[in-house]
KERONU-345377 format. One line per 2 residues: for each residue x, y, z of N, C-alpha, C. Coordinates in pm, 1 decimal, m for minus. Example, Ala and Ser with C-alpha at 12.3 -4.5 7.8 and 13.67 -1.06 7.14 Angstrom:
<pts>
1319.0:m569.0:780.0:1230.0:m450.0:780.0:1320.0:m330.0:780.0  1285.0:m225.0:708.0:1367.0:m106.0:714.0:1290.0:3.0:787.0 .
</pts>
This chain:
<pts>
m1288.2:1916.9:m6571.3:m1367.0:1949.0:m6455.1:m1353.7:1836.0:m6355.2  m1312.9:1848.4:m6244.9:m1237.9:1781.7:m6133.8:m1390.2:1701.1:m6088.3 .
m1540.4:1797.8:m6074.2:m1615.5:1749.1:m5977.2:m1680.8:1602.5:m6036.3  m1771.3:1541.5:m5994.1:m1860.0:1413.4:m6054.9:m1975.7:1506.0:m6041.7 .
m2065.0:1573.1:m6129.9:m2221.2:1589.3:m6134.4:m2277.5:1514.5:m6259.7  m2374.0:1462.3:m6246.8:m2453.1:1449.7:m6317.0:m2536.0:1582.1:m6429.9 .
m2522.4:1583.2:m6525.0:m2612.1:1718.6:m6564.9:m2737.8:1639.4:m6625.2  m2809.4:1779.0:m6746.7:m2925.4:1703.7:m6787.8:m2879.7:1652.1:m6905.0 .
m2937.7:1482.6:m6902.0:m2905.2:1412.9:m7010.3:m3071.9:1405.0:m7089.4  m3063.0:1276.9:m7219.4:m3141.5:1326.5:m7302.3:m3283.0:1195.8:m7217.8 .
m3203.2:1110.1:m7116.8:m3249.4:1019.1:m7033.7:m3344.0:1062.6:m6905.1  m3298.1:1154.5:m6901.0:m3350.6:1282.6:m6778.6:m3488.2:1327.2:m6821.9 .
m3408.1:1416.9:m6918.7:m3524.2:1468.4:m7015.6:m3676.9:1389.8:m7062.3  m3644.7:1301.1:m7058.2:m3696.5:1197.9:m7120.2:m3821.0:1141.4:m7025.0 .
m3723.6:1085.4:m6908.4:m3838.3:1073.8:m6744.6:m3895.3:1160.2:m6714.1  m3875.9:1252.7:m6674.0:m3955.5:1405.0:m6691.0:m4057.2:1419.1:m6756.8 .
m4061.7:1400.7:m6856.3:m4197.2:1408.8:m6970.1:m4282.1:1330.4:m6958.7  m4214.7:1182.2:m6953.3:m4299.1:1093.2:m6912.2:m4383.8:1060.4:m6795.7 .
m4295.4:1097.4:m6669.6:m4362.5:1063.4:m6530.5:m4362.3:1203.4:m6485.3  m4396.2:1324.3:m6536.1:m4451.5:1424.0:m6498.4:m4413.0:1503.7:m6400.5 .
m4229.1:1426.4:m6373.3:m4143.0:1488.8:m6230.8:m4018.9:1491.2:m6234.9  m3958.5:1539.6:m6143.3:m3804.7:1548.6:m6167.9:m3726.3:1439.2:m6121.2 .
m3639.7:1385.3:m6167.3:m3570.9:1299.8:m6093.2:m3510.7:1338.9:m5970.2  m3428.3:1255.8:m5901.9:m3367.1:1306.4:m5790.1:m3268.8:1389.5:m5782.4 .
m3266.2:1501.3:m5710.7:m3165.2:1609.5:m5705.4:m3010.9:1573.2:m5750.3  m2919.4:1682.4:m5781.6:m2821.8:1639.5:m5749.2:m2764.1:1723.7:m5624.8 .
m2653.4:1670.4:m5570.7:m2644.5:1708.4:m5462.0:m2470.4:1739.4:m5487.6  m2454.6:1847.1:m5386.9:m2298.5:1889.0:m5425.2:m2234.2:1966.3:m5260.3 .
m2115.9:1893.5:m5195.4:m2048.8:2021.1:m5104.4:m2026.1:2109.6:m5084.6  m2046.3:2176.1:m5002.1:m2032.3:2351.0:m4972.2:m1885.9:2410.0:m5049.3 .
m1802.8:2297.4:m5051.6:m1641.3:2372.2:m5081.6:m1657.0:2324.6:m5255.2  m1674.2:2238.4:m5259.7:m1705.4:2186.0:m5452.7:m1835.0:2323.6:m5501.2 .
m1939.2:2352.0:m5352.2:m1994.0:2452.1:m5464.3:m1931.0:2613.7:m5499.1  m1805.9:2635.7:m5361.3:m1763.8:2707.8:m5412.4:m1654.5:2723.3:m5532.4 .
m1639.6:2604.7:m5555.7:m1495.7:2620.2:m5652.5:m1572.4:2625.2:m5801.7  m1706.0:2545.3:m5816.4:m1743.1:2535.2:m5953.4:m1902.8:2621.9:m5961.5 .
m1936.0:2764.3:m5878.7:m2005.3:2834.7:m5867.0:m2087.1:2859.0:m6010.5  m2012.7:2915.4:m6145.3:m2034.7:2967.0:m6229.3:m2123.7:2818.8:m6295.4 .
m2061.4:2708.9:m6297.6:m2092.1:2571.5:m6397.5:m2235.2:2563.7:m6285.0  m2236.1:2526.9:m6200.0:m2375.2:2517.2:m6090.9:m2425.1:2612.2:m6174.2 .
m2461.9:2785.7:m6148.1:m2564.0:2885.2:m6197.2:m2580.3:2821.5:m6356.7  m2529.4:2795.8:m6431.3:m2508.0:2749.6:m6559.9:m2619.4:2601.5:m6554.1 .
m2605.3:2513.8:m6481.5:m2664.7:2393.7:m6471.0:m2862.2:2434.0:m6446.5  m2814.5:2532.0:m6307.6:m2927.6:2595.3:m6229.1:m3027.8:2625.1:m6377.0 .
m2959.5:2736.9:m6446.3:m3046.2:2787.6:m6563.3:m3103.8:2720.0:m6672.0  m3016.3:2580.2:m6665.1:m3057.3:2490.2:m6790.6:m3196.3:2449.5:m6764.3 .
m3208.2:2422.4:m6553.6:m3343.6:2371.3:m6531.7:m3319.3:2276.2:m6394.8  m3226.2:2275.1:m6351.6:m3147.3:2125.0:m6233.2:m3128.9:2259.9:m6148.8 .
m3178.1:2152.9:m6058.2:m3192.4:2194.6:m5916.5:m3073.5:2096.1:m5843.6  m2998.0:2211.4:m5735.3:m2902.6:2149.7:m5661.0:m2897.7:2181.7:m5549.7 .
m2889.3:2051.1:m5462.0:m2893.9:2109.4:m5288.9:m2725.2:2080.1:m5259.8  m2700.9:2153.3:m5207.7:m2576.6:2229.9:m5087.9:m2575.1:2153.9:m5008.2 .
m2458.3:2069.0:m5012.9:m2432.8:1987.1:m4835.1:m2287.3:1999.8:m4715.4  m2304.9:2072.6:m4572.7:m2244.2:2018.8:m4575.3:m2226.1:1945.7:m4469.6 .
m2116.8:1904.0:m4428.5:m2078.9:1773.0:m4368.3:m2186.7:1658.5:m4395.3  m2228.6:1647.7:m4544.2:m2295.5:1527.5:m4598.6:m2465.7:1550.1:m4529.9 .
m2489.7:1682.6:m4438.9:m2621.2:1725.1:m4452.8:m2690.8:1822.3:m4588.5  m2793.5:1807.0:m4630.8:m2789.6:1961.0:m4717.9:m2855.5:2052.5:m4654.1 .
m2772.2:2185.4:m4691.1:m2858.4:2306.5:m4630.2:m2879.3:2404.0:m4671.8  m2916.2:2370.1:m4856.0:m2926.4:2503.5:m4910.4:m2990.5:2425.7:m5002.5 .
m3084.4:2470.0:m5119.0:m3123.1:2436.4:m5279.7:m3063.9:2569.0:m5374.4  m3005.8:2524.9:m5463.5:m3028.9:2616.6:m5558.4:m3130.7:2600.9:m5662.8 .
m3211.6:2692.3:m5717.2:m3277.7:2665.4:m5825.6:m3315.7:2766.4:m5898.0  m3392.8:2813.1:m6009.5:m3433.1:2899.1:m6112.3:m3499.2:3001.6:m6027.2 .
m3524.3:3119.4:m6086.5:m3601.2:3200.5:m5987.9:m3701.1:3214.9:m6081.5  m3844.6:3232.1:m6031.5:m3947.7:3239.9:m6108.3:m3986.0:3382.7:m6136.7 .
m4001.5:3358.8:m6286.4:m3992.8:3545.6:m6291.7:m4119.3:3535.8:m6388.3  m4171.8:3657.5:m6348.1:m4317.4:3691.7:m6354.2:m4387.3:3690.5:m6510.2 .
m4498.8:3658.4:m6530.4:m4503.1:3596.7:m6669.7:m4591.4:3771.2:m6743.5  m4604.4:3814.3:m6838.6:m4619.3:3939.3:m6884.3:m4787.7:3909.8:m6866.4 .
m4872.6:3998.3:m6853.4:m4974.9:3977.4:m6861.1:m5030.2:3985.2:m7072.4  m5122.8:3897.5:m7091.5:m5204.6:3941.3:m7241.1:m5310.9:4019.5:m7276.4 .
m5272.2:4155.6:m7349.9:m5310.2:4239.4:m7421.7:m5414.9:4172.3:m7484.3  m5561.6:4167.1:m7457.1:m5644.3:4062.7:m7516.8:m5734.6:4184.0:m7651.9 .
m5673.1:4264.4:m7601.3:m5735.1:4416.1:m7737.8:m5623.4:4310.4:m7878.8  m5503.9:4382.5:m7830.6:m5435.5:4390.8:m7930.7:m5436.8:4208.9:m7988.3 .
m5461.5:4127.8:m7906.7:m5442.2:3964.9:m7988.5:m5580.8:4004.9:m8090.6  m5717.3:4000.2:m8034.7:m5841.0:4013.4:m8098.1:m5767.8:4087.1:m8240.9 .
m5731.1:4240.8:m8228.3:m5708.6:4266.8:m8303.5:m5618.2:4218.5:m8412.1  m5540.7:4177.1:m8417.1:m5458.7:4097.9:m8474.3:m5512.6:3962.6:m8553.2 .
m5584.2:3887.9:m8448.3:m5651.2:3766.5:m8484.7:m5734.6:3826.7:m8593.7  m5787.6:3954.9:m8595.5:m5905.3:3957.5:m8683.1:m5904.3:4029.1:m8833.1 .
m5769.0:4060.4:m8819.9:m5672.0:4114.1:m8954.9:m5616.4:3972.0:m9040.5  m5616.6:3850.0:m8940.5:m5564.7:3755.9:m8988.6:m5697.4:3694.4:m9131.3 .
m5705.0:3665.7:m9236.1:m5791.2:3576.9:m9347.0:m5833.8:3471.9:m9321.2  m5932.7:3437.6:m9305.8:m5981.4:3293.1:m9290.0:m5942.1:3186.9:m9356.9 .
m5910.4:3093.8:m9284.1:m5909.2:2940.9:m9374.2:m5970.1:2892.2:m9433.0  m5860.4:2869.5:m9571.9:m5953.9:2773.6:m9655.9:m6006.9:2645.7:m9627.8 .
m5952.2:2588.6:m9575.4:m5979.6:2435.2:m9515.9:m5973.4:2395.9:m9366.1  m6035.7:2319.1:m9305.1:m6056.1:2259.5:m9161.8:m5863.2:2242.0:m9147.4 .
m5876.1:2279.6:m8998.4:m5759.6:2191.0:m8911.5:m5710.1:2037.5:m8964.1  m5795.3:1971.9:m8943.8:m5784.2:1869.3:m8973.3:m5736.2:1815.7:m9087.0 .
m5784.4:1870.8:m9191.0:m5749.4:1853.5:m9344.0:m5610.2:1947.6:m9379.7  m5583.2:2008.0:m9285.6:m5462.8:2083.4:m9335.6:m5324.1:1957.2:m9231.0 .
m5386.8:1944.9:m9142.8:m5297.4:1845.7:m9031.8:m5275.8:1723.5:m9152.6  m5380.7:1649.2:m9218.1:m5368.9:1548.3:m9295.5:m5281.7:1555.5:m9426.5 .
m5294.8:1694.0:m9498.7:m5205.7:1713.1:m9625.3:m5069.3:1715.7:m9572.7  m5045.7:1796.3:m9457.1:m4875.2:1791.4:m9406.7:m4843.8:1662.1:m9361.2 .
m4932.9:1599.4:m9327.4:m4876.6:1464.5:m9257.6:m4844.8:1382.7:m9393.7  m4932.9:1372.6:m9484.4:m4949.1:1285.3:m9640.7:m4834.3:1339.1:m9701.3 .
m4799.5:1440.6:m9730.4:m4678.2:1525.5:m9825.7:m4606.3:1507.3:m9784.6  m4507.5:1499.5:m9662.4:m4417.5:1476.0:m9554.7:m4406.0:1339.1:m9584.5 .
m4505.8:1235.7:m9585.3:m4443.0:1092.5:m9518.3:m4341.4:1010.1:m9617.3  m4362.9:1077.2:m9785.8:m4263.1:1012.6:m9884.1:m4211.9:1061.3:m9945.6 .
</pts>
């Protein structure tokens, strides 16, 4: 692959979580975005946002399209939830045996 982008590394990833934002865009030419179209939508979907420049202005973003989240069936969870058996033991005490059994 001819172009220089940056994609998402595990360093990226990483700032993100921590400081609650994205790093700085990457940025790519109108003629580089047409030649590597498919790898951009590919990048786009991983989660990276890319602005379009050209003559070293940008004048486009690409990014994810936000698609609509399903609404919750709060019948059918209840129901479900209430087919489920109760616990034998607290959260807590079940968090503590996996953590204890796990550590050796």
């Amino acid at each position: 692959m001819g172009m220089i982008l940056t994609g998402i590394s595990a360093f990226d990833t990483l700032y993100d979580h921590l400081h609650g934002q994205e790093r700085e865009m990457d940025a790519i030419s109108l003629a580089d975005a047409k030649a590597h179209l498919s790898e951009l939508i590919d990048r786009v979907e991983a989660g990276d946002s890319i602005d379009i420049t050209r003559r070293g202005k940008p004048v486009a973003r690409l990014t994810t399209v936000a698609r609509p989240r399903k609404p919750i069936d709060a019948a059918l969870l209840q129901s479900l939830t209430a087919a489920m058996p109760p616990q034998s033991q607290s959260a807590a005490d079940l968090v503590r045996s996996m953590r204890d059994d796990d550590r050796y």
